[in-house]
FIFILUM-735631 format. One record per residue (C-alpha): residue number from 1; x, y, z. Coordinates in steps of 0.5 Angstrom, whole numbers, m for minus. Example, Ala and Ser with C-alpha at 12.3 -4.5 7.8 and 13.67 -1.06 7.14 Angstrom:
REM residues 2
[pt 1 [25 m9 16]];
[pt 2 [27 m2 14]];
END
This chain:
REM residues 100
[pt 1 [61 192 248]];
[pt 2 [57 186 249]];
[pt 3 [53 181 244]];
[pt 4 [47 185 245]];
[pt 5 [49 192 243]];
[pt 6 [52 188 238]];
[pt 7 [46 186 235]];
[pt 8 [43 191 236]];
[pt 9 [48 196 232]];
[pt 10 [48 190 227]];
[pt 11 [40 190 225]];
[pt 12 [40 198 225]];
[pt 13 [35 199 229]];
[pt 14 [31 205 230]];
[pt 15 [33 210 235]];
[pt 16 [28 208 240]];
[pt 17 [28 200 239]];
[pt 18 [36 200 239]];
[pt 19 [34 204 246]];
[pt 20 [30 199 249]];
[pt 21 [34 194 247]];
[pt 22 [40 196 250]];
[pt 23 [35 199 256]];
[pt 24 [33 191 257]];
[pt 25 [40 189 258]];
[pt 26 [43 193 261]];
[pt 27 [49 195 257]];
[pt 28 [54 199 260]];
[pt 29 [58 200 254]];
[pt 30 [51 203 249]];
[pt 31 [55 207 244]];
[pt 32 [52 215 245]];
[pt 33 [52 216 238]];
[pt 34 [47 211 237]];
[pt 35 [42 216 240]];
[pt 36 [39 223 238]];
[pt 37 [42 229 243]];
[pt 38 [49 230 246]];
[pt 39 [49 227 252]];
[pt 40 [57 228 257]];
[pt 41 [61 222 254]];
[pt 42 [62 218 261]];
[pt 43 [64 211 263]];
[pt 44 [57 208 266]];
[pt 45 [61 203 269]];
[pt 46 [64 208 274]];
[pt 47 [57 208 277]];
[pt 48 [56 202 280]];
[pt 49 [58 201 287]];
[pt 50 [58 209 289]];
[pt 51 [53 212 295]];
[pt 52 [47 215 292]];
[pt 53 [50 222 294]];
[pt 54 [57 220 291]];
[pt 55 [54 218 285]];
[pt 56 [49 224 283]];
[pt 57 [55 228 284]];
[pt 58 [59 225 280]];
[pt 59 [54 225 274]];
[pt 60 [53 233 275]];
[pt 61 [61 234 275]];
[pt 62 [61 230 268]];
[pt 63 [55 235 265]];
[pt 64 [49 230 265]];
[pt 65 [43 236 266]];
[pt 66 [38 230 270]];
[pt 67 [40 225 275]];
[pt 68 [35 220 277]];
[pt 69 [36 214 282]];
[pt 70 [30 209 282]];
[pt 71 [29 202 287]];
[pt 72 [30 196 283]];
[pt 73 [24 195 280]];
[pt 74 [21 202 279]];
[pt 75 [16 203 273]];
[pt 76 [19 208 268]];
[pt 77 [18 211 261]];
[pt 78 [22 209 256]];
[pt 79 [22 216 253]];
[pt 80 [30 218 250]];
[pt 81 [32 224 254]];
[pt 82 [38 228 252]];
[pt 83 [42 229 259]];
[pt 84 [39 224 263]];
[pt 85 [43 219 268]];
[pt 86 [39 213 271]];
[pt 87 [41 210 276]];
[pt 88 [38 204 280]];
[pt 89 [40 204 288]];
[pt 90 [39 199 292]];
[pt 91 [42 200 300]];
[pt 92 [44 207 298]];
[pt 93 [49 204 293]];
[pt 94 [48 204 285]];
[pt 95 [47 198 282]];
[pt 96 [46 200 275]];
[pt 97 [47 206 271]];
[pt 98 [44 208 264]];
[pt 99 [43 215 260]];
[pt 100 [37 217 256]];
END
């Protein structure tokens, strides 16, 4: 887990600021009890690296219910969503991943 999360889990943040914190950073160790629903346990540092299609596949395997893949830099709401994975492609290629 990195410093962020660290942080974020020590202050006892509200759900949807402990969310856009580890939005923010980028974590792809953010702990998914710490956030309302229940998500598929999945390892986000899986995804980087894979083709767009071979990613959203894979995501659909593990029993995430939305897939959504993003340029870089896309405008999103930060709403929590239970059973969404995010991805940000760049070159047809996952750069990041994160749920909610």
């Amino acid at each position: 887990m990195c410093a962020n999360c660290v942080h974020v889990e020590t202050n006892a943040l509200s759900h949807s600021r402990a969310y856009r914190a580890v939005a923010a950073y980028g974590c792809r160790m953010a702990p998914q009890a710490d956030f309302p629903g229940d998500n598929p346990h999945d390892d986000m540092a899986a995804y980087p690296g894979l083709e767009r299609e071979t990613a959203e596949r894979r995501a659909r395997e593990h029993g995430w219910t939305t897939v959504r893949s993003l340029p870089p830099g896309a405008v999103v709401t930060m709403e929590y969503v239970v059973g969404r994975l995010n991805f940000t492609i760049k070159d047809d290629r996952v750069q990041r991943a994160w749920f909610g």
